[in-house]
C-alpha positions as CSV (number, residue, x, y, z in Angstrom):
1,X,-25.1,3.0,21.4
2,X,-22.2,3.8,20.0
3,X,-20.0,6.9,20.1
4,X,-17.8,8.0,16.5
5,X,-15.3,10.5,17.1
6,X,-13.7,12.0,14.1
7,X,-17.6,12.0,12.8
8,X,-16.7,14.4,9.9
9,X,-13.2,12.9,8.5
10,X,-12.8,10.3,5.8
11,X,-13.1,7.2,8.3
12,X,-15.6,8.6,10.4
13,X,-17.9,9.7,8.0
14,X,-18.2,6.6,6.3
15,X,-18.7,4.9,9.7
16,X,-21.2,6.7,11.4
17,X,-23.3,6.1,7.3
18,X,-22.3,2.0,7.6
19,X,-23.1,1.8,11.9
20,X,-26.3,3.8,10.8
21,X,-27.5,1.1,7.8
22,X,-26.9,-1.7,10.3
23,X,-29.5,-0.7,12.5
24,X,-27.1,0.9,15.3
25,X,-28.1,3.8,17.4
26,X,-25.0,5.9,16.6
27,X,-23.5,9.4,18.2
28,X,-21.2,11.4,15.7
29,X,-18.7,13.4,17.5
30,X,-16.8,16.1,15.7
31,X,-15.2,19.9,17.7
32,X,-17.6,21.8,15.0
33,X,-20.4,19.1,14.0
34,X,-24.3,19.7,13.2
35,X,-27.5,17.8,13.0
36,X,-26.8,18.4,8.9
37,X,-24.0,16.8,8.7
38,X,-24.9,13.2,10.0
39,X,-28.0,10.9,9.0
40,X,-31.2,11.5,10.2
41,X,-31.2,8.5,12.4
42,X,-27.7,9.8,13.7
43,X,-27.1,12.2,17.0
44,X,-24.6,14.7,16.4
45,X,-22.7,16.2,19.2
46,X,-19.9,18.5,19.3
47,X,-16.8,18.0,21.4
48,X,-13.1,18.3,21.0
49,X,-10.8,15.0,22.3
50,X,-8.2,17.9,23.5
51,X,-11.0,18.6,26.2
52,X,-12.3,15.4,28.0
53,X,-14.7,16.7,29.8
54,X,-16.7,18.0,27.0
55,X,-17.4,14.4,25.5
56,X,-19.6,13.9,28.6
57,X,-22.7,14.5,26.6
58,X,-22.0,12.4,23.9
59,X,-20.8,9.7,26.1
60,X,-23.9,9.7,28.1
61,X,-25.7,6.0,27.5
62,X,-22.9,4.7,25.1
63,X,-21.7,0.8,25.1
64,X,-18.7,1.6,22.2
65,X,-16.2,4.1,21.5
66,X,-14.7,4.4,17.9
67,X,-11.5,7.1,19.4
68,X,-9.3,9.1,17.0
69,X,-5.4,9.8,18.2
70,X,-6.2,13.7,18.8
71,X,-5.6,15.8,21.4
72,X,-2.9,15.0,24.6
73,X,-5.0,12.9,27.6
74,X,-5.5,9.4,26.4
75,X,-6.5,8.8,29.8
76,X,-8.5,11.6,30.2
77,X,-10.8,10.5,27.4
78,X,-10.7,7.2,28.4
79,X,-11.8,7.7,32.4
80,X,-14.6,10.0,31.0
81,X,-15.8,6.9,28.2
82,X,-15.3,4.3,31.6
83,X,-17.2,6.5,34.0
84,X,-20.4,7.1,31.2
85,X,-20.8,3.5,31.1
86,X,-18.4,2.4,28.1
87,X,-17.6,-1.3,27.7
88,X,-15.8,-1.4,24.6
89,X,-13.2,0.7,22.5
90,X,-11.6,0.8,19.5
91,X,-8.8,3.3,18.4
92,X,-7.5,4.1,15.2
93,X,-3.9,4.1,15.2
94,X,-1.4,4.0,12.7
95,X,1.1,1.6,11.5
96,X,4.0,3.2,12.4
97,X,3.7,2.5,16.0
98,X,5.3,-0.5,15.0
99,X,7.7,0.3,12.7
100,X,8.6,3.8,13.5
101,X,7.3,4.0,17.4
102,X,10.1,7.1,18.1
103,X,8.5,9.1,15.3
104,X,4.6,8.1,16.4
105,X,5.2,8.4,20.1
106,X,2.3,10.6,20.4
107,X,-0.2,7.9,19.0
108,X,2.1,4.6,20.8
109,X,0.8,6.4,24.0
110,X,-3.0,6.3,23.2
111,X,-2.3,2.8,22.0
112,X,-0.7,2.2,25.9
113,X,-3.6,3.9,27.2
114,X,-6.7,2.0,25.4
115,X,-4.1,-1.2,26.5
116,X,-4.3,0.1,30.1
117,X,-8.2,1.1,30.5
118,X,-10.0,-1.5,32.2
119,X,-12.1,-1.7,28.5
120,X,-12.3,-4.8,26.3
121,X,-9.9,-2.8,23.4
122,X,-9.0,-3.4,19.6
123,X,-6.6,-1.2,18.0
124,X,-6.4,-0.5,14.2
125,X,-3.1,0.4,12.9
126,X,-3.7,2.1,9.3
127,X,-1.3,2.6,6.6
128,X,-1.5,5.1,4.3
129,X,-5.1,6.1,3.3
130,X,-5.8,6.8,-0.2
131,X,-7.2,9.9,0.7
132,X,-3.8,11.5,1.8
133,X,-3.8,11.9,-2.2
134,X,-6.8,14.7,-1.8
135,X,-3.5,17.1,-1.5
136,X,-3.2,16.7,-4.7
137,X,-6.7,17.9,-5.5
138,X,-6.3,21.9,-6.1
139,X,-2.9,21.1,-8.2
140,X,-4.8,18.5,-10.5
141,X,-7.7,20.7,-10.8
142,X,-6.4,23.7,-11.5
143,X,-3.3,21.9,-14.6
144,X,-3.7,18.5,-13.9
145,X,-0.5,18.0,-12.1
146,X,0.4,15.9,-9.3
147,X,3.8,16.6,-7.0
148,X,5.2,13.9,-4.3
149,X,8.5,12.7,-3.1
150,X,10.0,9.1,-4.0
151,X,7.9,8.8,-7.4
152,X,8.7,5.0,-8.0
153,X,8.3,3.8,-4.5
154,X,5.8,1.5,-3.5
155,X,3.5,1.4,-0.2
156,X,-0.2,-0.5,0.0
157,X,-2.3,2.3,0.8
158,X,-6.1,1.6,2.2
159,X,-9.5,2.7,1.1
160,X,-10.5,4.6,3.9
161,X,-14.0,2.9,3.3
162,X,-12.1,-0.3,4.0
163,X,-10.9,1.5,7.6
164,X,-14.9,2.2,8.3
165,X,-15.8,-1.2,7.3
166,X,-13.1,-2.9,9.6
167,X,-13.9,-0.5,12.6
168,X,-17.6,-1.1,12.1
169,X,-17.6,-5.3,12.1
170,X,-15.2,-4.8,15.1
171,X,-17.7,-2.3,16.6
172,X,-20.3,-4.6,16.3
173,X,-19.1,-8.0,16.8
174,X,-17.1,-10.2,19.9
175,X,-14.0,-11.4,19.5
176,X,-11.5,-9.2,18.6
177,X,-10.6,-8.2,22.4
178,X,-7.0,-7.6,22.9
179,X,-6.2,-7.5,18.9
180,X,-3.8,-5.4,16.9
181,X,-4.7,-5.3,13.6
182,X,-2.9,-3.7,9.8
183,X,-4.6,-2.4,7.7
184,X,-3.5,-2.2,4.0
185,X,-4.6,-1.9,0.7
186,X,-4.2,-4.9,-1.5
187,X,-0.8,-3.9,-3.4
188,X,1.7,-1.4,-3.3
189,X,1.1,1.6,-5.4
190,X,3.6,4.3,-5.9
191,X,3.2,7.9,-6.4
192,X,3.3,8.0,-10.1
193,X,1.0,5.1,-10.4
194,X,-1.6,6.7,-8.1
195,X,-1.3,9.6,-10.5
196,X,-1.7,7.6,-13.1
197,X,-4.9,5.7,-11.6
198,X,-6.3,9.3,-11.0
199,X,-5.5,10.3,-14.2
200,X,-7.8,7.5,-15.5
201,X,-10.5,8.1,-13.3
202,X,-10.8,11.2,-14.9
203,X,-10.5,9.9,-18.6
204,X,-7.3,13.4,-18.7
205,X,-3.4,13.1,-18.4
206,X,-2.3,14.4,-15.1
207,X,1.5,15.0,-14.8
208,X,3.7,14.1,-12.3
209,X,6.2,15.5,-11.1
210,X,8.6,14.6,-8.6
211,X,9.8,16.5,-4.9
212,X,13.0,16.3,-3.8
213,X,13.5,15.1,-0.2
214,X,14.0,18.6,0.5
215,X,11.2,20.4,-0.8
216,X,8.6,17.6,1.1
217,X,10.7,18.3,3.8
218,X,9.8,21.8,3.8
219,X,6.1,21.6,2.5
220,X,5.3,19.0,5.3
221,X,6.9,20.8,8.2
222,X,3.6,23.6,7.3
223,X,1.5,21.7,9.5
224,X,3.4,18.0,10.7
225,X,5.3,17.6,13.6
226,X,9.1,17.5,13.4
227,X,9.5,13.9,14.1
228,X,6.0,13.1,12.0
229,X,7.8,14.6,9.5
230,X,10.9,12.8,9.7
231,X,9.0,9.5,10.4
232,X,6.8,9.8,7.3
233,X,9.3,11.0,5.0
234,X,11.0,7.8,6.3
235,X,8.0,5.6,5.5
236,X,7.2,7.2,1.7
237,X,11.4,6.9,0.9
238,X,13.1,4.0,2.6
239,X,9.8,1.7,3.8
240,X,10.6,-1.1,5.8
241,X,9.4,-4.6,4.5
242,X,6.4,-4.6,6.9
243,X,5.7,-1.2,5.7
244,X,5.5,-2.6,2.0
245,X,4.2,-6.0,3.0
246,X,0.0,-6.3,2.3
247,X,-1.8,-7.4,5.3
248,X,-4.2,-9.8,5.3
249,X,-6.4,-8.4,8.0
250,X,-8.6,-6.3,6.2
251,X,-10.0,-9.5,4.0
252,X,-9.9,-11.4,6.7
253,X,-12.1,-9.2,8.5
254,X,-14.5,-8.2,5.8
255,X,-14.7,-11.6,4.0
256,X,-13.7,-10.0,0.8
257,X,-10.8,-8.4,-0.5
258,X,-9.5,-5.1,-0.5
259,X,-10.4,-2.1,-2.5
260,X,-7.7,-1.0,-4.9
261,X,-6.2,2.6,-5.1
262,X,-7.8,2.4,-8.4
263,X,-11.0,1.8,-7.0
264,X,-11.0,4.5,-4.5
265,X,-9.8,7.0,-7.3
266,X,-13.1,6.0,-9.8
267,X,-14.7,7.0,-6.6
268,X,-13.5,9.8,-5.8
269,X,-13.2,11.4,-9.1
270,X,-15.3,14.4,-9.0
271,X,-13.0,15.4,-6.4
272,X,-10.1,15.8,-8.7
273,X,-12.2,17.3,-11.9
């Protein structure tokens, strides 16, 4: 069996639907999840990473562990997934543990943790998802307008399908103990073009219209950490070549390439209507 935490987010979703068509027995884990929100052939069962001891149920009988960076006990999580019987884990990570590991310390230490379990471990370091562009949802909706810092600078953002895929074929398959792997999209797009790819999803202009430094700065801080903040304004302004450079690993992986921003937009277009 295998256990998906983050069940109800844009990864985890998508996984739990993929592990599910394969044939896997599957446990979605999410702090507020139902029966509803999962397949039918699925197990939902609610738990919260910030509290360990509550994933025992879901844990109960598993072989594999998809883990989100959430909550503060890396190890906590982990002795609960060893005790239950868990062989195998896979954390999703971010890419800025290696480029920026000051400003993602908090996700560098479940990536030491997995390192340090006893389990066989893989660890998925994403780049920007596509779906960080669902901020722009209500302002596109509402008068088609779309507001980000650093307008003309390019990053490869993933598909967060192409996240589920990776995490499922690693899930599922030997081979891949001990690896790091980047996940990218298959070019860099930059704020105004993902607008612009949005806008022809939708067959409508949609403005754009650029932040300063400043005002992300101060719309971010809402609900980021300080240093998050600082660290992701970094990445978005003055990326670093590996932060612009496409990875190979999600072809490689999945045997085909990967989805465009343009893709994921046709996709996701109702959201944005």
């Amino acid at each position: 069996m295998i256990v998906v935490t983050g069940a109800g987010g844009n990864v985890g979703r998508t996984l739990v639907r993929g592990l599910v068509e394969s044939g896997e027995s599957v446990t979605a884990v999410a702090r507020r999840i139902t029966d509803g929100d999962v397949p039918a052939e699925a197990r939902a069962v609610p738990a919260d990473l910030a509290a360990p001891r509550s994933l025992r149920p879901a844990l109960s009988g598993a072989d594999a562990l998809f883990l989100l960076v959430a909550g503060e006990d890396p190890g906590g999580i982990l002795a609960e997934a060893r005790d239950a019987g868990v062989r195998k884990v896979v954390l999703l990570s971010s890419q800025g543990v290696g480029t920026r590991p000051d400003a993602y310390e908090h996700a560098a230490r479940f990536e030491t943790a997995v390192a340090d379990s006893g389990l066989d471990w893989t660890v998925l370091r994403s780049g920007g998802m596509a779906s960080n562009t669902f901020a722009w949802a209500e302002s596109i909706r509402n008068d088609r307008t779309a507001t980000a810092p650093f307008g003309n600078v390019g990053l490869p953002f993933v598909d967060p399908d192409d996240v589920a895929a990776v995490a499922a074929a690693v899930l599922r398959a030997a081979g891949h103990k001990g690896a790091t792997y980047v996940l990218t999209g298959p070019e860099p797009t930059t704020p105004r073009g993902r607008a612009a790819a949005i806008a022809d999803a939708l067959g409508e202009p949609v403005r754009f219209v650029e932040q300063t430094r400043e005002e992300a700065h101060a719309q971010m801080s809402r609900f980021m950490p300080l240093p998050v903040v600082e660290g992701t304004l970094a990445i978005l302004g003055e990326p670093t070549p590996e932060e612009q450079r496409v990875s190979p690993d999600v072809s490689d992986l999945l045997d085909r390439p990967a989805h465009s921003f343009a893709t994921w937009a046709r996709r996701n277009a109702a959201a944005f209507r």
